[in-house]
C-alpha positions as CSV (number, residue, x, y, z in Angstrom):
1,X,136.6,42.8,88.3
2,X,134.2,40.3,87.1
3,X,130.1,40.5,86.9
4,X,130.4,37.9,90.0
5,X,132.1,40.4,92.4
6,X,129.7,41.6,95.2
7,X,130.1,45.0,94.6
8,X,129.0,45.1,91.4
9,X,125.0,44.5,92.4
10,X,125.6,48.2,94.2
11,X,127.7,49.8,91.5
12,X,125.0,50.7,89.1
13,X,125.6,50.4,85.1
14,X,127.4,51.8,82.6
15,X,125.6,52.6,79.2
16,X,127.3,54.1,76.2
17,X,129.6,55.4,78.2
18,X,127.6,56.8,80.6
19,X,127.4,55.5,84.3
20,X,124.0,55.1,86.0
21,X,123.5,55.0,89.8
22,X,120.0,54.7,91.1
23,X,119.5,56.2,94.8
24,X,117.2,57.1,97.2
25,X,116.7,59.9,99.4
26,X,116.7,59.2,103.1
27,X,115.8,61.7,106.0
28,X,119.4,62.0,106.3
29,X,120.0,63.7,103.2
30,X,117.9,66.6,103.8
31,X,117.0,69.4,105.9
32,X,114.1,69.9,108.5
33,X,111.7,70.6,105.3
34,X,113.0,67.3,103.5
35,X,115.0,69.2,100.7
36,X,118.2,67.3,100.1
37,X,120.8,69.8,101.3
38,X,123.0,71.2,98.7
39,X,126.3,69.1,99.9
40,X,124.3,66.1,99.8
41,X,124.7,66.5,95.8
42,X,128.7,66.4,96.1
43,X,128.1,62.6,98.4
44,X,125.7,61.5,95.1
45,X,128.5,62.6,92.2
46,X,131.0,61.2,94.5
47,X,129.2,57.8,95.0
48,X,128.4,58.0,91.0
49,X,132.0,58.9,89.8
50,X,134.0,56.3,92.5
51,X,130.8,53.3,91.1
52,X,131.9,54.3,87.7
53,X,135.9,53.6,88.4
54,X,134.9,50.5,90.3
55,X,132.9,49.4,87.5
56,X,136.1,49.8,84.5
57,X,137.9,47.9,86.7
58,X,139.5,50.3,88.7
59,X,139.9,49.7,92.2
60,X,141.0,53.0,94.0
61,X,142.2,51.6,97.4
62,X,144.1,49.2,94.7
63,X,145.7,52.0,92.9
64,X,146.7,54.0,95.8
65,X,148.0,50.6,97.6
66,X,150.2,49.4,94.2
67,X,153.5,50.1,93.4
68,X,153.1,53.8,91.9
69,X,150.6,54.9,94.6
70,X,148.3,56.7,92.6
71,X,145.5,58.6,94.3
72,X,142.4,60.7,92.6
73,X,141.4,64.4,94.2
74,X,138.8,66.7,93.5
75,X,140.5,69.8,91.8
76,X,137.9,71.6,90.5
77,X,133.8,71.7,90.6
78,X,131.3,73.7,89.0
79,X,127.8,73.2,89.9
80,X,124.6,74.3,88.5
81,X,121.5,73.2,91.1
82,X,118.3,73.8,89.0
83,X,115.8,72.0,91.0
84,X,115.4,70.2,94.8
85,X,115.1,67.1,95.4
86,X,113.1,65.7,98.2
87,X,112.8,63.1,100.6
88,X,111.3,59.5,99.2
89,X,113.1,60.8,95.6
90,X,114.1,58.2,93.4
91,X,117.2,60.0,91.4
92,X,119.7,58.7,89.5
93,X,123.3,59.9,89.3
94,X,125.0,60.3,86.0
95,X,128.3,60.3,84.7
96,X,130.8,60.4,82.0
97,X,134.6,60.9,81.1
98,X,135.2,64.4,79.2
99,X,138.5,64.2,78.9
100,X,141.6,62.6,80.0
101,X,145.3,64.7,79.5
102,X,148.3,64.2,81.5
103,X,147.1,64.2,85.7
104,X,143.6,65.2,84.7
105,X,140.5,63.4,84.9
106,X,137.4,65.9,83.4
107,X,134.0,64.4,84.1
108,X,130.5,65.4,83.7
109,X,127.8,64.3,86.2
110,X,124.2,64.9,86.7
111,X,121.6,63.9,89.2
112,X,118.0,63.1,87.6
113,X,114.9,62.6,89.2
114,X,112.7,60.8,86.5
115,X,113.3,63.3,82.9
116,X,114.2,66.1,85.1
117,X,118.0,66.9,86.0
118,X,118.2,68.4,89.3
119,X,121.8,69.1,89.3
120,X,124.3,69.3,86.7
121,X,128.2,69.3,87.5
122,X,131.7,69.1,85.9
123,X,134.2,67.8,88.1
124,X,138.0,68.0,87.5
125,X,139.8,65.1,88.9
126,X,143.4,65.1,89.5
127,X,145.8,62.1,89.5
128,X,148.6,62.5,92.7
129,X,151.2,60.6,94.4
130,X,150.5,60.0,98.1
131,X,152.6,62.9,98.8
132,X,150.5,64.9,96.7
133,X,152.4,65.0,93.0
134,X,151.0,65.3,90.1
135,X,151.1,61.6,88.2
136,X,150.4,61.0,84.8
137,X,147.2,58.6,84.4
138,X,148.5,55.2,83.3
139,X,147.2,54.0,80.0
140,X,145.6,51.3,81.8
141,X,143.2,53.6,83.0
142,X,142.9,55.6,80.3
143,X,141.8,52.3,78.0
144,X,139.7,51.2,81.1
145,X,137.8,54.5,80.8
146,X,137.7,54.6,76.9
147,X,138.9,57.4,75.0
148,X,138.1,60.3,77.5
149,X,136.0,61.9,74.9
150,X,132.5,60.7,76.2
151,X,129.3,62.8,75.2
152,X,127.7,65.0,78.7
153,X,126.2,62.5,81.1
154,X,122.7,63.2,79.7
């Protein structure tokens, strides 16, 4: 994708490896005391993580369209909410590749609020076929994403 593309004003950054997505929090992230509700975190890392792809080039509705049909799934989360955030926040979503093997994508995430993390995560990614098949991540990807052996996402 090139720099030119209109999505890539709304995609955020990617520094040393690490993606960077700036959001803020709206009413409808949060509950009648304006604390973002604790699924609104798993919208933010999926925004930050589906940004990051867009931004290496990858293109998911692409890749599940092309000729291999290759499609990404949550496997696996672990989350470790250390703080709230609140309405009118300014955060920032972070996240980097852990690893890459096989069908698996490992990534770490974060959600920041100034030098504050909020949230921390891990998320395993799975590569399937539309029927729901394991399939190997092509080494397109892989190179797209760099080695798969980025540091923690701050």
């Amino acid at each position: 994708m090139s720099a030119g593309h209109p999505d890539h004003a709304l995609a955020g950054r990617i520094e040393q490896g690490i993606h960077r997505l700036d959001l803020r929090i709206y009413w409808e992230d949060t509950d009648a005391g304006g604390i973002v509700y604790h699924a609104g975190y798993v919208r933010f890392m999926e925004r930050g993580r589906t940004d990051f792809l867009r931004l290496a080039g990858i293109r998911q509705s692409e890749l599940a369209a092309g000729p291999d049909g290759i499609l990404f799934a949550v496997r696996h989360m672990e989350l470790d909410f250390l703080k709230p955030a609140r309405l009118d926040d300014l955060l920032q979503v972070t996240t980097a590749v852990e690893e890459i093997a096989g069908a698996r994508l490992v990534m770490r995430q974060a959600v920041h609020r100034g030098g504050e993390t909020l949230v921390a995560a891990r998320v395993t990614v799975a590569a399937i076929s539309p029927e729901g098949r394991p399939r190997r991540i092509p080494m397109p990807i892989r190179a797209a994403l760099g080695s798969g052996t980025a540091a923690a996402a701050d």
